[in-house]
C-alpha positions in Angstrom: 60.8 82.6 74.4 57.0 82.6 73.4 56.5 83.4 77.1 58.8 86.1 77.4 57.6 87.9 74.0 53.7 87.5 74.7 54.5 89.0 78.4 56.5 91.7 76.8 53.2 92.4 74.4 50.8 91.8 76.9 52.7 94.8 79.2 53.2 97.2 75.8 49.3 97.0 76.0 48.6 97.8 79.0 50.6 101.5 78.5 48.5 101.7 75.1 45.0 100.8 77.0 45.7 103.8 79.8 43.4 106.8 79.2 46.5 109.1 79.7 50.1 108.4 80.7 50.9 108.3 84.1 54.2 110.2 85.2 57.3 109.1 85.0 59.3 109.3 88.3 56.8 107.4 90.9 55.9 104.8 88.3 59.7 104.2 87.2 60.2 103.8 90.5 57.6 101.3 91.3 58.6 99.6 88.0 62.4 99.2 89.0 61.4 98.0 92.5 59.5 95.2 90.8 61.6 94.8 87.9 64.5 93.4 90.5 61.9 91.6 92.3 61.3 89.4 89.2 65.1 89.0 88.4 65.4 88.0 91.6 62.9 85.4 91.7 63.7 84.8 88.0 60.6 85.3 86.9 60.9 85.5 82.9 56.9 86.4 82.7 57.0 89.9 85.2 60.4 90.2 83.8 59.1 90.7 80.5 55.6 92.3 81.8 58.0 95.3 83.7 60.1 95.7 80.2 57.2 96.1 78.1 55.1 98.7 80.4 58.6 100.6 80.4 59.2 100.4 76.4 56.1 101.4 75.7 55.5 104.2 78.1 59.1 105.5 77.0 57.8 105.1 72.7 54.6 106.6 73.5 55.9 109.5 75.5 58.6 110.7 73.2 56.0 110.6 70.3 53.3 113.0 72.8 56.5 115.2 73.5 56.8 116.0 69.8 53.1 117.3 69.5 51.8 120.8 68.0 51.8 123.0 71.2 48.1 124.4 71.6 49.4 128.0 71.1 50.9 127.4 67.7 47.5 126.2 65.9 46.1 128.5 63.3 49.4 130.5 63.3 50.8 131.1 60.1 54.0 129.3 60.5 57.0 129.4 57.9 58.6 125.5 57.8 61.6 124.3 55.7 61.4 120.2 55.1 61.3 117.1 52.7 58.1 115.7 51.2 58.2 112.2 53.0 55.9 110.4 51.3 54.2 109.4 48.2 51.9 112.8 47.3 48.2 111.6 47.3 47.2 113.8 44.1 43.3 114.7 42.9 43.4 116.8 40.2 45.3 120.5 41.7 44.9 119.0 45.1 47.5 117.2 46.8 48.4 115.4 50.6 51.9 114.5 52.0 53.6 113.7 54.7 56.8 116.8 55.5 59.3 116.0 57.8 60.4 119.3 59.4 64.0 120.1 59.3 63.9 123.7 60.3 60.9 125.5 61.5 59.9 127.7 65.1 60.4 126.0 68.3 57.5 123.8 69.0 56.6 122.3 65.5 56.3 118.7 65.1 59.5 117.0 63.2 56.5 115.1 61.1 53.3 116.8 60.1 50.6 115.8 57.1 49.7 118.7 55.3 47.0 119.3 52.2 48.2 121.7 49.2 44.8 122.6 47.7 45.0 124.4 44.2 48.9 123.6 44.3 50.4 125.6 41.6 53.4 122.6 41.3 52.8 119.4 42.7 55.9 118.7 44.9 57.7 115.2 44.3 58.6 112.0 47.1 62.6 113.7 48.4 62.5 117.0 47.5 63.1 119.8 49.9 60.6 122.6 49.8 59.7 125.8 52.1 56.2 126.3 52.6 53.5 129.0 55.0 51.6 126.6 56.8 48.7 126.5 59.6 48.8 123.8 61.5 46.1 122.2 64.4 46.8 119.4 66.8 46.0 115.9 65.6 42.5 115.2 66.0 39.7 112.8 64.1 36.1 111.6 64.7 35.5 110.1 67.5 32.0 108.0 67.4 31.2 104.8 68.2 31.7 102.1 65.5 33.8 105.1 63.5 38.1 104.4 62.6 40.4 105.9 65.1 42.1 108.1 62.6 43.9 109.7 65.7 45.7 106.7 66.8 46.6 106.4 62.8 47.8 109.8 63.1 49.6 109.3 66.4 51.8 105.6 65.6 52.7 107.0 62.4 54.6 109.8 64.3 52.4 112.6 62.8 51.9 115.3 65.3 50.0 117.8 63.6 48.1 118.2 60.6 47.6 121.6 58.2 47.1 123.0 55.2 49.7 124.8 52.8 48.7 128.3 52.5 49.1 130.4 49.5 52.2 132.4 49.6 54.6 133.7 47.6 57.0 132.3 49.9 56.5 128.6 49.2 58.9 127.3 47.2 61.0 124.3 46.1 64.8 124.6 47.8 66.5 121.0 46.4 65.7 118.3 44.4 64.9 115.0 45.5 67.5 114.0 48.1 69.5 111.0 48.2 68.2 109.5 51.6 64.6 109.4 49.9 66.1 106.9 47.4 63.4 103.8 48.4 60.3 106.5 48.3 61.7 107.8 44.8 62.2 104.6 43.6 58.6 103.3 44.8 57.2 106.3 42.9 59.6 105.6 39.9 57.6 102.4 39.4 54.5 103.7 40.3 54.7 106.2 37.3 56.3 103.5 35.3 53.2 101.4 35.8 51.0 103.8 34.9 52.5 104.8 31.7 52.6 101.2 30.7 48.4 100.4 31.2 48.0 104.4 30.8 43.9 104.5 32.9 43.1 101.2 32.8 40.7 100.4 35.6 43.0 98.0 37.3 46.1 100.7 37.3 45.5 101.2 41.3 45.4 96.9 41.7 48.6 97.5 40.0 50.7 99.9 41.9 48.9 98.7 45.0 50.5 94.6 44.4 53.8 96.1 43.2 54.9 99.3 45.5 51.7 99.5 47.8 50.5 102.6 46.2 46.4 102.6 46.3 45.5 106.3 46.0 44.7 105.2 42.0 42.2 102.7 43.7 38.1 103.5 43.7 36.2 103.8 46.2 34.0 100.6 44.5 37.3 98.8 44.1 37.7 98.5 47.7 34.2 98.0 48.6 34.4 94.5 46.3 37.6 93.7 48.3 36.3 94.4 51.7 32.7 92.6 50.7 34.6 89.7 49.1 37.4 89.1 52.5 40.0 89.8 50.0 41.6 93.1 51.3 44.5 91.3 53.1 45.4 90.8 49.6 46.2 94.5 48.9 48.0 94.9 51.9 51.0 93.1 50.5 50.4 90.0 52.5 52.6 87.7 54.2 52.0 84.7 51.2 53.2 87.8 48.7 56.3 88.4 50.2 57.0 84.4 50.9 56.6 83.7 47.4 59.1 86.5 46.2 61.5 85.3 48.9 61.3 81.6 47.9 61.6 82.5 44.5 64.8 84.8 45.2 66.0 81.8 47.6 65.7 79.7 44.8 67.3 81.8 42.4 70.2 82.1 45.1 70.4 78.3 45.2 71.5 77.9 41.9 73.7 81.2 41.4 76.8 79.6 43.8 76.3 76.2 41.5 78.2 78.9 38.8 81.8 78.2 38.9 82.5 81.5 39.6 80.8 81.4 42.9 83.1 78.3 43.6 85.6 81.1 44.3 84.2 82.5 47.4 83.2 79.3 49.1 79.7 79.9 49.3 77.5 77.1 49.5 74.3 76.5 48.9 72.6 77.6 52.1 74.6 80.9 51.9 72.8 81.5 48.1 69.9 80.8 49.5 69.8 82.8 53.0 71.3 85.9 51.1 68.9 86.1 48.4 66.2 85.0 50.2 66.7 87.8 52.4 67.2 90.4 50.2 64.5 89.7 47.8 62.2 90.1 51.3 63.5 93.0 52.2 63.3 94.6 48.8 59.8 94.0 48.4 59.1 95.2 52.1 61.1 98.4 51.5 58.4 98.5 47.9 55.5 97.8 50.2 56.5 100.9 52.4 57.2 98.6 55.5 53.8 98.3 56.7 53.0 96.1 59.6 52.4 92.8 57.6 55.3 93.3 55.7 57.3 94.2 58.5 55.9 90.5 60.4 56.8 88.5 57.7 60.4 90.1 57.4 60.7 89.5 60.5 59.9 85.8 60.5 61.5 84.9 57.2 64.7 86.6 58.4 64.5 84.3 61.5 64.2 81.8 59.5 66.9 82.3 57.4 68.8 83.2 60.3 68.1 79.4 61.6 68.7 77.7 58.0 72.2 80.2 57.8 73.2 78.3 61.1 72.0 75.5 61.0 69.5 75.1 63.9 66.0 73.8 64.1 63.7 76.3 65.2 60.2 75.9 66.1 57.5 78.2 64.5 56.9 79.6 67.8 60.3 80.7 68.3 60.1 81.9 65.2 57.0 83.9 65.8 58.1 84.9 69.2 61.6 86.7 67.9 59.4 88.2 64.8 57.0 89.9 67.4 59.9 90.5 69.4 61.9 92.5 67.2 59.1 94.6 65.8 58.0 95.6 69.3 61.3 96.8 69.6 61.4 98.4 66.7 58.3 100.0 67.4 56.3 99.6 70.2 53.1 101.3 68.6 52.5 98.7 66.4 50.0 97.0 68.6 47.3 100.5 67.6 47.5 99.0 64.3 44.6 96.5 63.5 46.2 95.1 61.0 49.2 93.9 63.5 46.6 91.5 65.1 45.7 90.3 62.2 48.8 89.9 60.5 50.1 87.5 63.2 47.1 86.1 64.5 46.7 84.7 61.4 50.2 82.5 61.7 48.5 81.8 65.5 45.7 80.1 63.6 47.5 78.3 61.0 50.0 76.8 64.1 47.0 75.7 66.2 45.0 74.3 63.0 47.9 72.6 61.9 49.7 71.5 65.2 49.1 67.3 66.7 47.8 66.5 63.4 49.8 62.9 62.7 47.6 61.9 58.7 49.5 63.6 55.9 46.7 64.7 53.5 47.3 65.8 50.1 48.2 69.8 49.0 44.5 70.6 48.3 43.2 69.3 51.4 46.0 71.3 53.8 45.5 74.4 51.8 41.7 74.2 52.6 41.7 73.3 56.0 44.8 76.4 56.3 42.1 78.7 54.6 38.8 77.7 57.2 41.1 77.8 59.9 42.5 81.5 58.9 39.0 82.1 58.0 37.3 81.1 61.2 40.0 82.1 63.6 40.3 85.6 62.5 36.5 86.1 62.7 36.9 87.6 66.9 39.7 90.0 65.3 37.8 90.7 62.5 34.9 92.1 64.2 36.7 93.8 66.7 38.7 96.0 64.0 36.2 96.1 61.6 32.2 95.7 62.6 32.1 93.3 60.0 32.5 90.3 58.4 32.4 88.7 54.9 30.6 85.6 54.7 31.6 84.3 51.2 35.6 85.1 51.9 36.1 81.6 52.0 34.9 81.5 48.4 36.6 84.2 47.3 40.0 83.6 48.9 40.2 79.8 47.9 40.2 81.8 44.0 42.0 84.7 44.8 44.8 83.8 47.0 46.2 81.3 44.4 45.6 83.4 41.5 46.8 86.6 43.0 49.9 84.5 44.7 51.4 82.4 42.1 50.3 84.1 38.6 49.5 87.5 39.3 51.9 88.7 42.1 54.7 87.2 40.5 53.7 88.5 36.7 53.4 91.8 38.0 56.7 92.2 39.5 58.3 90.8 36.4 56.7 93.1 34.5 57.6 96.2 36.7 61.2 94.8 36.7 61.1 94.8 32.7 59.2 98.1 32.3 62.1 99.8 34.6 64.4 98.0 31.5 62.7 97.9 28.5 59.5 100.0 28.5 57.8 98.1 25.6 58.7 94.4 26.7 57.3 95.5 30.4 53.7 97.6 29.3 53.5 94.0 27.0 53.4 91.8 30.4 51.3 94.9 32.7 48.9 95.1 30.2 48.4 91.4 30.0 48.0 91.9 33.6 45.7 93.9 33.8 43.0 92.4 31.0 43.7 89.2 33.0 42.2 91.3 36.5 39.8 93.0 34.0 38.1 89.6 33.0 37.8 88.3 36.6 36.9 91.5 38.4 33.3 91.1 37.2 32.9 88.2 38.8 34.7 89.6 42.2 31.8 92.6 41.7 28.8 90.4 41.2 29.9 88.0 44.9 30.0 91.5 46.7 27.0 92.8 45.1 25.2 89.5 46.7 22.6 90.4 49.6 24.6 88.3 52.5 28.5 89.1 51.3 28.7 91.1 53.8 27.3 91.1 57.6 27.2 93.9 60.3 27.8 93.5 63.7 26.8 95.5 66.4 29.5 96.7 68.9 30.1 94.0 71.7 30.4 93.8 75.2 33.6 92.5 76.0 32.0 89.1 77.8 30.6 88.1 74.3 33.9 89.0 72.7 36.2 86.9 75.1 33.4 83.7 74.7 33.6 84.4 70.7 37.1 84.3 70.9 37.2 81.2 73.1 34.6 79.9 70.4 36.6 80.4 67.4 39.6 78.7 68.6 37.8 75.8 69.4 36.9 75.3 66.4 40.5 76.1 64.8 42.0 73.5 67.0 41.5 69.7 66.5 38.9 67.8 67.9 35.8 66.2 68.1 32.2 66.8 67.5 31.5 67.8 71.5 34.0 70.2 70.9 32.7 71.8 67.9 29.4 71.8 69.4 30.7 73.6 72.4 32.1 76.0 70.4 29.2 77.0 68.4 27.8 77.4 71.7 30.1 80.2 72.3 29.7 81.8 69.4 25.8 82.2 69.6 25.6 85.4 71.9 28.0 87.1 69.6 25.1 85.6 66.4 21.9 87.2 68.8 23.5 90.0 71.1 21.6 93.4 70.5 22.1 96.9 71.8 19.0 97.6 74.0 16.4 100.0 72.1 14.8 102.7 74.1 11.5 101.7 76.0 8.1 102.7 74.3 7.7 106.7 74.6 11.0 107.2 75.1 13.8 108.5 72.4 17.4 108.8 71.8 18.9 111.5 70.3 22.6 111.1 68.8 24.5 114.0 67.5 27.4 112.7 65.8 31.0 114.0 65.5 31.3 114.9 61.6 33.3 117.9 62.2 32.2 120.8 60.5 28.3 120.3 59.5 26.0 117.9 61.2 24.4 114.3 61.7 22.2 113.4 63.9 20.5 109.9 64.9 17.0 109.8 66.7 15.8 106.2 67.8 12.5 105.2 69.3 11.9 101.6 70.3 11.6 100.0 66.8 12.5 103.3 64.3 15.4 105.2 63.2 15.5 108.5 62.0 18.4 110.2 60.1 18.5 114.1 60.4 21.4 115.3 58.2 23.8 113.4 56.3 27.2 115.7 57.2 29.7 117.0 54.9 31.5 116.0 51.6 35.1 116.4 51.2 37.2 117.5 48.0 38.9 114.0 48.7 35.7 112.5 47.3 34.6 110.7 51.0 31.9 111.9 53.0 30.5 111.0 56.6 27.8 109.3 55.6 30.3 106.6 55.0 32.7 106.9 57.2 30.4 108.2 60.4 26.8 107.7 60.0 26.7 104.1 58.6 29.2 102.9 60.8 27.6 104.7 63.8 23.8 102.8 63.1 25.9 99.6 62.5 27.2 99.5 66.0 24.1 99.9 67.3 22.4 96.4 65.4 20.5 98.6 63.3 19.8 97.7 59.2 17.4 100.0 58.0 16.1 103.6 58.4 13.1 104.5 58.3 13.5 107.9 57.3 15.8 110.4 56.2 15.5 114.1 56.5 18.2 116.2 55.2 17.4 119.9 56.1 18.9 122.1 53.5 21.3 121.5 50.2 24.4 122.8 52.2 27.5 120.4 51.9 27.8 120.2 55.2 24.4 118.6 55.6 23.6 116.9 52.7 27.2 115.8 51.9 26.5 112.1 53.2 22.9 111.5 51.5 23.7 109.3 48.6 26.0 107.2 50.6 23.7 106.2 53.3 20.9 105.8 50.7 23.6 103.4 48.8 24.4 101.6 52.0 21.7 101.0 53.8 17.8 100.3 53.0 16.1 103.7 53.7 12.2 103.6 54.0 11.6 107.1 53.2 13.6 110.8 52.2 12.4 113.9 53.8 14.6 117.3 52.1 14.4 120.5 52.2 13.4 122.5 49.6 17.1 123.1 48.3 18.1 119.5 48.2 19.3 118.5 45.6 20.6 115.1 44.0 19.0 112.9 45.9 19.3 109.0 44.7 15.7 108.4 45.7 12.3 110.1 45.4 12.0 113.1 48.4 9.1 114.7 49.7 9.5 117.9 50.7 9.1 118.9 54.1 6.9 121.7 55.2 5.1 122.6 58.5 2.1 121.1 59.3 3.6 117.6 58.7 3.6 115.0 61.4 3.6 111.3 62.6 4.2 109.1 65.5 6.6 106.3 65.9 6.3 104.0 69.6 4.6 106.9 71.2 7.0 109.4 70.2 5.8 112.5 68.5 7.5 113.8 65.2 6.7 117.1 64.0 7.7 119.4 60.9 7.8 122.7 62.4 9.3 124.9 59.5 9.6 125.8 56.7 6.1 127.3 55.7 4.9 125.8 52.3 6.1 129.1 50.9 9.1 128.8 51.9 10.7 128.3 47.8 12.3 132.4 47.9 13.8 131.8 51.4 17.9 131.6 51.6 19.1 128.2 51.8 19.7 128.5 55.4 16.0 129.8 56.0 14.8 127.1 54.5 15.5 124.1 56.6 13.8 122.0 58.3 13.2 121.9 61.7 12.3 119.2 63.8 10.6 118.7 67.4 10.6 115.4 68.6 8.4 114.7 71.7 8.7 112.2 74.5 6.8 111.4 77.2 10.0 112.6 79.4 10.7 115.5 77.1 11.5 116.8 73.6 13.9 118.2 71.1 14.8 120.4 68.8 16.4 119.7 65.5 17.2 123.1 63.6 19.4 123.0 60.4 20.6 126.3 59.6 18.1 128.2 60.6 18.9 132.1 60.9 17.1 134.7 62.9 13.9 135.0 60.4 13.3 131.5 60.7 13.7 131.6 65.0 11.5 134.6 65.1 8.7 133.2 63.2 8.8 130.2 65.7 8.4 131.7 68.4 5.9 133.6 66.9 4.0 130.0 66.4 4.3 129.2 69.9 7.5 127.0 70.0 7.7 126.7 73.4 9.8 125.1 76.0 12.4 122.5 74.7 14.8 120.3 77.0 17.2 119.8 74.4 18.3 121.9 71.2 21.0 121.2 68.8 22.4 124.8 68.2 21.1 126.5 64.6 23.4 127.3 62.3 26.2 125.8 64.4 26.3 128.8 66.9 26.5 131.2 64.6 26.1 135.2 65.6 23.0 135.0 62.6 21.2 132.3 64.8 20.4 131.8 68.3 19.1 134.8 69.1 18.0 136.2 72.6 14.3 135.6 71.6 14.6 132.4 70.9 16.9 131.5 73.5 14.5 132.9 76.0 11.5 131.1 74.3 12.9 127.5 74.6 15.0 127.3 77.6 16.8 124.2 77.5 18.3 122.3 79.3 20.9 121.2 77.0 22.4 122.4 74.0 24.4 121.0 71.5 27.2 122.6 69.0 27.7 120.5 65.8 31.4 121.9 64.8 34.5 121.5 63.3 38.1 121.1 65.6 39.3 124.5 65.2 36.7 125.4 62.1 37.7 128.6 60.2 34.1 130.5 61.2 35.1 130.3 65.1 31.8 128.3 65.3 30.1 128.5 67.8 30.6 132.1 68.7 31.8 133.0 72.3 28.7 135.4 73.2 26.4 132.2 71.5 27.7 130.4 73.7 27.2 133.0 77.0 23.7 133.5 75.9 22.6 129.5 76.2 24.9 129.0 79.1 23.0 132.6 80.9 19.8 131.3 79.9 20.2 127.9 82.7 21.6 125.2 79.4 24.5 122.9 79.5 26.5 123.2 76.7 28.4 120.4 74.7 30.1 120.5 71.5 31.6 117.5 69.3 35.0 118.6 69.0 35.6 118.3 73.2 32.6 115.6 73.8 33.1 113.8 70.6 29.3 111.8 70.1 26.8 113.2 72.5 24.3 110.7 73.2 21.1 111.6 75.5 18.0 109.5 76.6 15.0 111.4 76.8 12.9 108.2 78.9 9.8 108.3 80.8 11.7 110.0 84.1 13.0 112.8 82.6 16.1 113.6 80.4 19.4 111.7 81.2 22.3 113.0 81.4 24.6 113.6 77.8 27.4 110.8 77.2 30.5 111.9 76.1 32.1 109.6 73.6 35.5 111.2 74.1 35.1 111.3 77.7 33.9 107.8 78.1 36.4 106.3 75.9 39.5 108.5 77.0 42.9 107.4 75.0 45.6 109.2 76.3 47.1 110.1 72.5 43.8 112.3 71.7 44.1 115.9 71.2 41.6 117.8 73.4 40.0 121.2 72.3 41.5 124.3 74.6 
């Protein structure tokens, strides 16, 4: 069974790991001729390999055939639907999922739209008409950044848009009855909230009881992710045990009654029924996330086995769990948290298995917890770049007191506030002053200088020999074998990214949609121009682009950061890559504003030299305080001994002219001003710096049309390549002692076949 259900994964992945799907008719054919070939050599393993290519292939190519057609994006579009999940509300803003139930031909069946400025925030059921524009699904795509396409794409999404404002949009029914889980989910959640009112801990709250986190901070889940303690807010496997043991229980002693007597039921039949049922209803709370939909899995296997009596081994336990949700979806394997969820059971099995001493309760729960800890660290890194160093700490506090006392407080409490509102706020607000007294100590073990350690992206020979590493030490053994396994693990400890040689430089423009972020490197310093945009959802790019970007590359400090101008776009990041990561120095323009850190202002004239590498402050003049925000900026030339480039901000035609009144000169590579605006990149200009390359820093689809078609002509006319982020993703280019090199394409060096291309 374990053979037959890893094989099946191993094949699923396979279709998942494909850079596009292949077509159907020579490959089903191919697959059938092998497919018999195994039956008839009985092979269980190519059996299961042929089923799992097929399953997967057939789940991922129904989810691509329900995509937003290219033609339909930015069209006004009217769509008739239910709001399908719980609304994600800032103030007059709001996000939701809408499942389509009648719109024009083409439209996805599920879409995520934003409502900003909503005049009536729309409720979890209710059916609603709304004037949308919709573009296909699309993210960042940089290394060390989240995959929030493949996010998009397993949760069936296949567009995204914004609600526009119409007179037309409207509410059509009320909440309808086949929503009844999501209402009640967001029943409880507004239950909860009325019973601790703002307490800080109200998003810990909602998050353990019906996995709702929007109410969560942004600090909150730093401390959990520094700490190792996220699993816990996932709803975890030990969460959804405990309820189930305690329901089991409960069902145990219910057919004792003599009324039960009636129906025959014994204990076993108490036990599987309400063991099951109490799983399932705190799943269906949870939202059915992957963990939750693992441990289902297995403790309905389980129950199965008790029900009838049989003695099942974990691993046939764990082979049906991964067997079923497979089948019920076969994109669950894009989901890190999949890996994790039943690696983690992998670990305990191995940690646990030939061991013949029985040791006492504290003893196995510690050596469970190292081995969990230790043993996750390959899939750790792989998912996240990171890894907490004090989680074994934390955990051995948290998983106990957030397992047996707070878990199963809080759901008593929910239960009684959906009863008795005063007897229920009585036990949530006890709750949360209990979560209010430890928290500070939680804050002050992530605020420590080694609770949390980066690693730089790695190759895939130093993953496999980490891996191989880590479960050496999970298994048991002896000290040769421990020692081996450290052995393994060391190239993982040392393993750098190789810097550019002295002279040379490499430039990084980063995908941050609309507004810009770009990464130059020399041998032994970093420099940050432009921090990309903010959002009204509170994140930025700094944090979710830039710092994960100079992480992947084994890189812990900058030396300095130059933010051009004070537009959102560029400045939007600042503060959080100030906050997360030691920066030597801040370089702004003259419009910058709130900066966490002294600034010096940049103005021509100024310039230094890094590893033989030339840096130079080209504009604005000192004067330069009356300029526009735009004309302001700073611009940067950055000179190798292969060849330079240009870094320009927003620079309009003003700006360009006096530059080339100053004798800018030939550059090999420019990063497009103003985005390719019509106000910028003028025919002076372009004929005055000639480059070779040229690079658009723009939004998928941005409302300006950024860059302009005739921008675009004028660079391409002039002899230049052109790249933009939202076809090339990162564009990375080394400027080394033979010349420039040519761009490399994130996008097109990590294809995936479920990600939207521009037109």
């Amino acid at each position: 069974m374990l053979r037959f259900a890893v094989s099946f994964l191993i094949g699923i992945c396979c279709i998942h790991a494909l850079p596009g799907l292949p077509d159907p008719w020579p490959w089903a054919l191919a697959a059938a001729l092998l497919l018999g070939t195994a039956l008839a050599l009985r092979s269980v393993v190519v059996t299961a390999l042929v089923l799992g290519l097929a399953w997967a292939w057939f789940g991922a190519a129904s989810r691509l055939a329900d995509d937003l057609p290219s033609q339909l994006e930015g069209e006004d579009l009217l769509v008739r639907g239910d709001i399908a999940s719980l609304p994600d509300a800032r103030g007059t803003d709001v996000q939701f999922e809408f499942v389509v139930t009648q719109a024009a031909a083409g439209v996805p069946s599920r879409i995520r739209l934003s409502w900003y400025d909503a005049g009536e925030l729309p409720r979890p059921g209710e059916s609603w008409q709304l004037n949308v524009r919709l573009k296909r699904r699309n993210g960042f795509a940089n290394p060390g950044g989240y995959d929030y396409e493949a996010q998009l794409f397993r949760q069936g999404v296949g567009a995204t848009g914004y609600v526009r404002d119409d007179s037309r949009n409207r509410r059509l029914s009320p909440p309808q009855t086949r929503y009844a889980v999501l209402r009640v989910r967001s029943w409880l959640a507004a239950r909860i909230h009325r019973a601790v009112g703002d307490d800080p801990m109200l998003g810990i709250l909602q998050g353990l009881a019906v996995g709702e986190t929007q109410a969560m901070s942004a600090a909150q889940w730093r401390v959990f992710a520094a700490t190792g303690m996220t699993h816990l807010m996932a709803i975890s496997g030990l969460h959804i045990t405990m309820v189930a043991a305690l329901a089991a229980w409960a069902g145990g002693s219910l057919v004792r009654w003599r009324r039960a007597q009636r129906y025959r039921l014994t204990a076993i039949h108490g036990q599987v029924i309400c063991g099951v049922l109490g799983a399932l209803s705190y799943s269906l709370l949870a939202g059915m996330s992957v963990p939750t939909q693992r441990t289902l899995a297995m403790l309905c296997v389980a129950f199965a086995a008790r029900l009838l009596r049989r003695e099942w081994g974990i691993d046939r336990t764990l082979a049906l769990a991964l067997l079923v949700i497979l089948l019920i979806d076969p994109l669950a394997p894009l989901a890190p948290g999949a890996w994790l969820s039943f690696g983690a059971v992998v670990v305990i099995l191995l940690a646990t298995s030939g061991r013949r001493e029985r040791d006492g309760v504290l003893q196995n729960f510690t050596r469970v917890q190292l081995a969990v800890t230790i043993g996750l660290v390959p899939a750790v890194i792989a998912a996240f770049g990171s890894l907490s160093l004090i989680s074994p700490l934390t955990n051995a506090i948290a998983v106990p007191l957030f397992t047996l006392i707070i878990v199963p407080l809080l759901l008593a409490g929910s239960l009684l506030a959906a009863l008795w509102m005063p007897a229920g706020a009585l036990v949530l607000s006890g709750v949360a002053q209990l979560l209010n007294w430890i928290w500070p100590a939680f804050e002050q073990a992530a605020a420590l200088p080694l609770a949390m350690w980066h690693f730089p992206a790695l190759p895939l020979p130093v993953q496999l020999a980490l891996l191989c590493g880590a479960l050496a030490f999970v298994l048991p053994g002896v000290a040769p074998t421990r020692a081996a396994a450290a052995l393994l693990c060391l190239p993982a400890l040392i393993w750098r990214p190789a810097a550019p040689g002295e002279g040379d430089f490499r430039i990084t423009l980063l995908d941050v949609g609309q507004g810009l972020a770009t990464v130059v490197r020399t041998h032994s310093h970093v420099l940050v121009f432009d921090a990309g945009p903010a959002f009204r959802s509170g994140r930025d790019t700094g944090e979710m682009v830039v710092l994960p970007y100079l992480r992947s590359q084994g890189l812990r400090k900058v030396d300095t950061l130059m933010v051009s101008h004070g537009d959102l776009d560029h400045q939007g990041g600042m503060v959080s890559i100030i906050d997360g990561m030691r920066v030597e120095r801040l370089l702004a323009g003259p419009s910058v504003s709130q900066a966490s850190m002294p600034a010096d202002v940049c103005a021509m004239g100024q310039a230094w030299r890094w590893d033989a590498v030339d840096f130079e402050i080209l504009h604005p003049a000192p004067d330069a305080a009356g300029h526009s925000d735009n004309e302001s900026s700073c611009v940067l030339r950055v000179s190798g001994i292969g060849g330079n480039a240009l870094l320009t901000g927003d620079i309009q035609y003003e700006s360009e002219a006096a530059l080339v009144s100053a004798g800018l000169g030939q550059i090999d590579i420019v990063v497009a001003p103003h985005h390719g605006s019509r106000t910028s990149s003028t025919p002076v200009f372009v004929e005055a710096t000639t480059p070779g390359f040229v690079l658009f820093a723009v939004g998928y689809r941005n409302r300006w049309g950024f860059p302009k078609p005739d921008v675009v002509e004028r660079w391409q006319g002039s002899g230049a390549r052109v790249f933009s982020t939202p076809r090339s993703g990162a564009i990375e280019i080394d400027v080394a002692a033979d010349g420039v090199r040519p761009p490399r394409e994130f996008r097109q060096e990590h294809p995936r076949y479920w990600r939207a291309r521009e037109p």
